[in-house]
DRENFI-380229 format. One record per residue: residue in three letters; y, x, z of N, C-alpha, C in turn. Coordinates in nm, 3 decimals. Example, Ala and Ser with C-alpha at 12.3 -4.5 7.8 and 13.67 -1.06 7.14 Angstrom:
# residues 2
ala;-0.569;1.319;0.780;-0.450;1.230;0.780;-0.330;1.320;0.780
ser;-0.225;1.285;0.708;-0.106;1.367;0.714;0.003;1.290;0.787
***
This chain:
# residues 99
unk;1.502;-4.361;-0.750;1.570;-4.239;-0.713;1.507;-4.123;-0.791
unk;1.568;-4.019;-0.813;1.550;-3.920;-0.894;1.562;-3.892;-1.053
unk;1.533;-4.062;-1.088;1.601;-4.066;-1.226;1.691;-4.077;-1.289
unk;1.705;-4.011;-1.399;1.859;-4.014;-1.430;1.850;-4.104;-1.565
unk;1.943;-4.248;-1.504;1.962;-4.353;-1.609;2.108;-4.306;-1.713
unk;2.152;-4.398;-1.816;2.221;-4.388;-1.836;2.373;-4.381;-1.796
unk;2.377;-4.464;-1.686;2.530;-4.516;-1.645;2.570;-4.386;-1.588
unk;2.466;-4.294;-1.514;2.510;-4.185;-1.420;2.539;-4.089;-1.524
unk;2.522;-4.061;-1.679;2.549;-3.969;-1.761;2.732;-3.980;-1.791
unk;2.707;-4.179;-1.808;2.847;-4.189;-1.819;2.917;-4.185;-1.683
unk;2.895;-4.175;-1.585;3.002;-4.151;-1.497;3.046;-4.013;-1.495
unk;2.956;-3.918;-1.501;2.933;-3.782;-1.499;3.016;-3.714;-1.625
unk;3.069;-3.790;-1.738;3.169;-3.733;-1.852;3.292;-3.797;-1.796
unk;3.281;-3.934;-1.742;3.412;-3.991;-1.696;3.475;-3.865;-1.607
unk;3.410;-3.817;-1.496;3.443;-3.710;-1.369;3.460;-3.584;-1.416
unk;3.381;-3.572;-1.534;3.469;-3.442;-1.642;3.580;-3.439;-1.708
unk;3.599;-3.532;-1.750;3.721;-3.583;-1.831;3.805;-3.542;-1.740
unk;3.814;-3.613;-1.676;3.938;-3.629;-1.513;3.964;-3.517;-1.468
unk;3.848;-3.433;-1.419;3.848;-3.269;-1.354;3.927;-3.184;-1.448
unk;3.881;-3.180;-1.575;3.930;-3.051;-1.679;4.037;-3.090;-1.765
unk;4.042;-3.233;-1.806;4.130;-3.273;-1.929;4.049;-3.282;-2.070
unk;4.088;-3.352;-2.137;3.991;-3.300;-2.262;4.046;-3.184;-2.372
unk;4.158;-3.120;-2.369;4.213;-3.040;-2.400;4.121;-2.874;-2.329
unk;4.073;-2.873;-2.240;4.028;-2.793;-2.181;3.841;-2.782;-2.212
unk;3.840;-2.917;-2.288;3.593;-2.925;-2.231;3.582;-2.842;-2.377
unk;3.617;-2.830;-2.470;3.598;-2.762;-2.594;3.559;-2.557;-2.542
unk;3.664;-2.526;-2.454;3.672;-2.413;-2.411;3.537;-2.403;-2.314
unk;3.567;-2.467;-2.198;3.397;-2.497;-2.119;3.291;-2.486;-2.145
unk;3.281;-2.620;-2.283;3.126;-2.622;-2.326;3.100;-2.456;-2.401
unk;3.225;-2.391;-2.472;3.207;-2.275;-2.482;3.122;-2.173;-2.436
unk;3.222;-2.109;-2.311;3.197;-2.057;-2.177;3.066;-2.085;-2.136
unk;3.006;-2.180;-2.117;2.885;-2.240;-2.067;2.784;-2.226;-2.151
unk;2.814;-2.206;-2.311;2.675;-2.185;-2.373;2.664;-2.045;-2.412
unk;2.813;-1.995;-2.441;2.790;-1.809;-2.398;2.727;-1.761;-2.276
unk;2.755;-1.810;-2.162;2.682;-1.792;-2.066;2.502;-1.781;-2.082
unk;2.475;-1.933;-2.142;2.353;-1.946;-2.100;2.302;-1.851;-2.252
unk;2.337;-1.816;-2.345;2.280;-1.745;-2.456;2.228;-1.598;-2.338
unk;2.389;-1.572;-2.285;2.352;-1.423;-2.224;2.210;-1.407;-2.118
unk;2.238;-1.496;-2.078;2.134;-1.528;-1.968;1.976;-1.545;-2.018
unk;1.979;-1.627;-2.130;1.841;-1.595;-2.219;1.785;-1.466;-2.269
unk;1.862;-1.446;-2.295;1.832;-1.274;-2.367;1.830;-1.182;-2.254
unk;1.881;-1.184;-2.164;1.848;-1.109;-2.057;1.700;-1.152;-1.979
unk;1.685;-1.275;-1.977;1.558;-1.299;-1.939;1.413;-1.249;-2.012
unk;1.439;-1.248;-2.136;1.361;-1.205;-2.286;1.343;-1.085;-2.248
unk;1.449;-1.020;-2.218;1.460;-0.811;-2.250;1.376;-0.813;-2.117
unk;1.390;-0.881;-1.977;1.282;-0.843;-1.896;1.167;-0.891;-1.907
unk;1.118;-0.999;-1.953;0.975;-1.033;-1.958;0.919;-0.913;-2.107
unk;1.020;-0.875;-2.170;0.950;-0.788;-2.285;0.981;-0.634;-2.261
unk;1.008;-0.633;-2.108;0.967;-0.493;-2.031;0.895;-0.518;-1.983
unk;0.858;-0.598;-1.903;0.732;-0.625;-1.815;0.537;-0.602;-1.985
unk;0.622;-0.674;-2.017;0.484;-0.675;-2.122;0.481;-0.547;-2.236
unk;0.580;-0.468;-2.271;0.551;-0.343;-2.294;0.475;-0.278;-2.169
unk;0.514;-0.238;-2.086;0.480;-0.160;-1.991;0.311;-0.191;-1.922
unk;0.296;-0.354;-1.951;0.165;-0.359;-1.966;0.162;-0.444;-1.819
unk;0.229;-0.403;-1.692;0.233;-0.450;-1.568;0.358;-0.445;-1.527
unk;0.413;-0.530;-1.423;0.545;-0.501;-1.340;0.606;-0.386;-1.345
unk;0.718;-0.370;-1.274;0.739;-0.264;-1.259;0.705;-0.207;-1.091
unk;0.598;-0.251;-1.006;0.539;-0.193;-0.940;0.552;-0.049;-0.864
unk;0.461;0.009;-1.047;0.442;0.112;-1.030;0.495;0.266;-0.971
unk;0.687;0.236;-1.030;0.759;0.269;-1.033;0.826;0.354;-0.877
unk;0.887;0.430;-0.876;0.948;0.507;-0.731;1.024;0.407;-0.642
unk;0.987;0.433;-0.534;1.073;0.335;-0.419;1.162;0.379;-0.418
unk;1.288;0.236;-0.439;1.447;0.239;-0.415;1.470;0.324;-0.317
unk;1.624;0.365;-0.348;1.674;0.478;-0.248;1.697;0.402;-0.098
unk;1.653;0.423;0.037;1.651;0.397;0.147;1.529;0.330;0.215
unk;1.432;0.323;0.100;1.286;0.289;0.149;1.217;0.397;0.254
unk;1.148;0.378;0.330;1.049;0.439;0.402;0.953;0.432;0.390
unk;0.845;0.575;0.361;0.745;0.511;0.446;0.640;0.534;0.578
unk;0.539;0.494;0.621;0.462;0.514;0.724;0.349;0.618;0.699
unk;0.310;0.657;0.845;0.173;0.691;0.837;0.100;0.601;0.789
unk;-0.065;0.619;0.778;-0.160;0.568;0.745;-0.183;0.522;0.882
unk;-0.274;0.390;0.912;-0.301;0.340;1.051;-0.401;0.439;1.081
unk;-0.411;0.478;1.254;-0.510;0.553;1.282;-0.441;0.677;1.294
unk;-0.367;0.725;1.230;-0.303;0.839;1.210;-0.178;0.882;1.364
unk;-0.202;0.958;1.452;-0.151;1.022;1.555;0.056;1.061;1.488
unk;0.063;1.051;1.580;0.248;1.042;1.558;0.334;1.128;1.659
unk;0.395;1.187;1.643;0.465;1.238;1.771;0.599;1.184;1.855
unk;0.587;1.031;1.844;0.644;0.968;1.861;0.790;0.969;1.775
unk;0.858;1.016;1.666;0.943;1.027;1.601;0.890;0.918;1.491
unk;0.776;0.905;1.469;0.763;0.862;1.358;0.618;0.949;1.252
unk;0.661;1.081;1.256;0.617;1.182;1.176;0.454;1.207;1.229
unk;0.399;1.238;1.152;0.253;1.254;1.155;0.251;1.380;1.229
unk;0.131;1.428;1.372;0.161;1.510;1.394;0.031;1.612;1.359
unk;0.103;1.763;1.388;-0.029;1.832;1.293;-0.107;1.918;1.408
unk;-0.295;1.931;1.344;-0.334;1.995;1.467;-0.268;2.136;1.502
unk;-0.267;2.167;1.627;-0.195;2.263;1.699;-0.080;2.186;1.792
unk;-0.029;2.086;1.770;0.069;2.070;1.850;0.180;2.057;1.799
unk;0.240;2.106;1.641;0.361;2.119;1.635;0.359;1.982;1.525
unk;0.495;1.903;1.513;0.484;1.854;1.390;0.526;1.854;1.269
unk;0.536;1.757;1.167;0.565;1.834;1.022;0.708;1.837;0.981
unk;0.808;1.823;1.075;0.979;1.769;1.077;0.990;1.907;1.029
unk;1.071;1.903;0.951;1.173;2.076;0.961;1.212;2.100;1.059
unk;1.284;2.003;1.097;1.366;2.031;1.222;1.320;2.131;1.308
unk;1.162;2.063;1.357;1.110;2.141;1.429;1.029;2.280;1.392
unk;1.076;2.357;1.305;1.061;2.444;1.250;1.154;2.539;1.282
unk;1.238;2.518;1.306;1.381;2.595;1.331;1.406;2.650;1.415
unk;1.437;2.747;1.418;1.416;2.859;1.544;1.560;2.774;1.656
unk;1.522;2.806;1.760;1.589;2.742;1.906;1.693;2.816;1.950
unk;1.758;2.780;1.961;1.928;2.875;1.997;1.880;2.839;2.139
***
């Protein structure tokens, strides 16, 4: 098990034949190696960003809808937001004068 003998190569063109026609595998094998060209070179252009740049891209700004946290240890006013001494915290919100 796991090896692939010959007979299973030929069954595997027989079940192509049948599926596509042979009028049609000329176009396929096409399709399939344009594919995989694109797919190489796209793999290339990122490993030869990664290695210009020296490291991942890491470094880089967090995607739009990331969050983040306080530091552990760090007091909260239960919103989330770090709170500051005096009592008030750092939201705008709560900055805003009170109708």
């Amino acid at each position: 098990m796991g090896m692939l003998k010959p007979w299973h190569i030929i069954v595997l063109v027989v079940v192509v034949l049948l599926l596509f026609g042979a009028r049609r595998l000329p176009d396929l094998a096409r399709s399939v190696g344009q594919s995989l060209k694109i797919f190489k070179s796209e793999v290339k252009d990122l490993r030869d960003d990664k290695d210009d740049d020296g490291h991942a891209a890491k470094d880089e700004a967090a995607p739009y809808g990331t969050t983040t946290t306080a530091a552990p240890g760090t007091p909260t006013n239960g919103t989330g937001s770090p709170t500051v001494p005096g009592g008030s915290s750092t939201s705008p919100s709560d900055d805003a004068p009170q109708r």
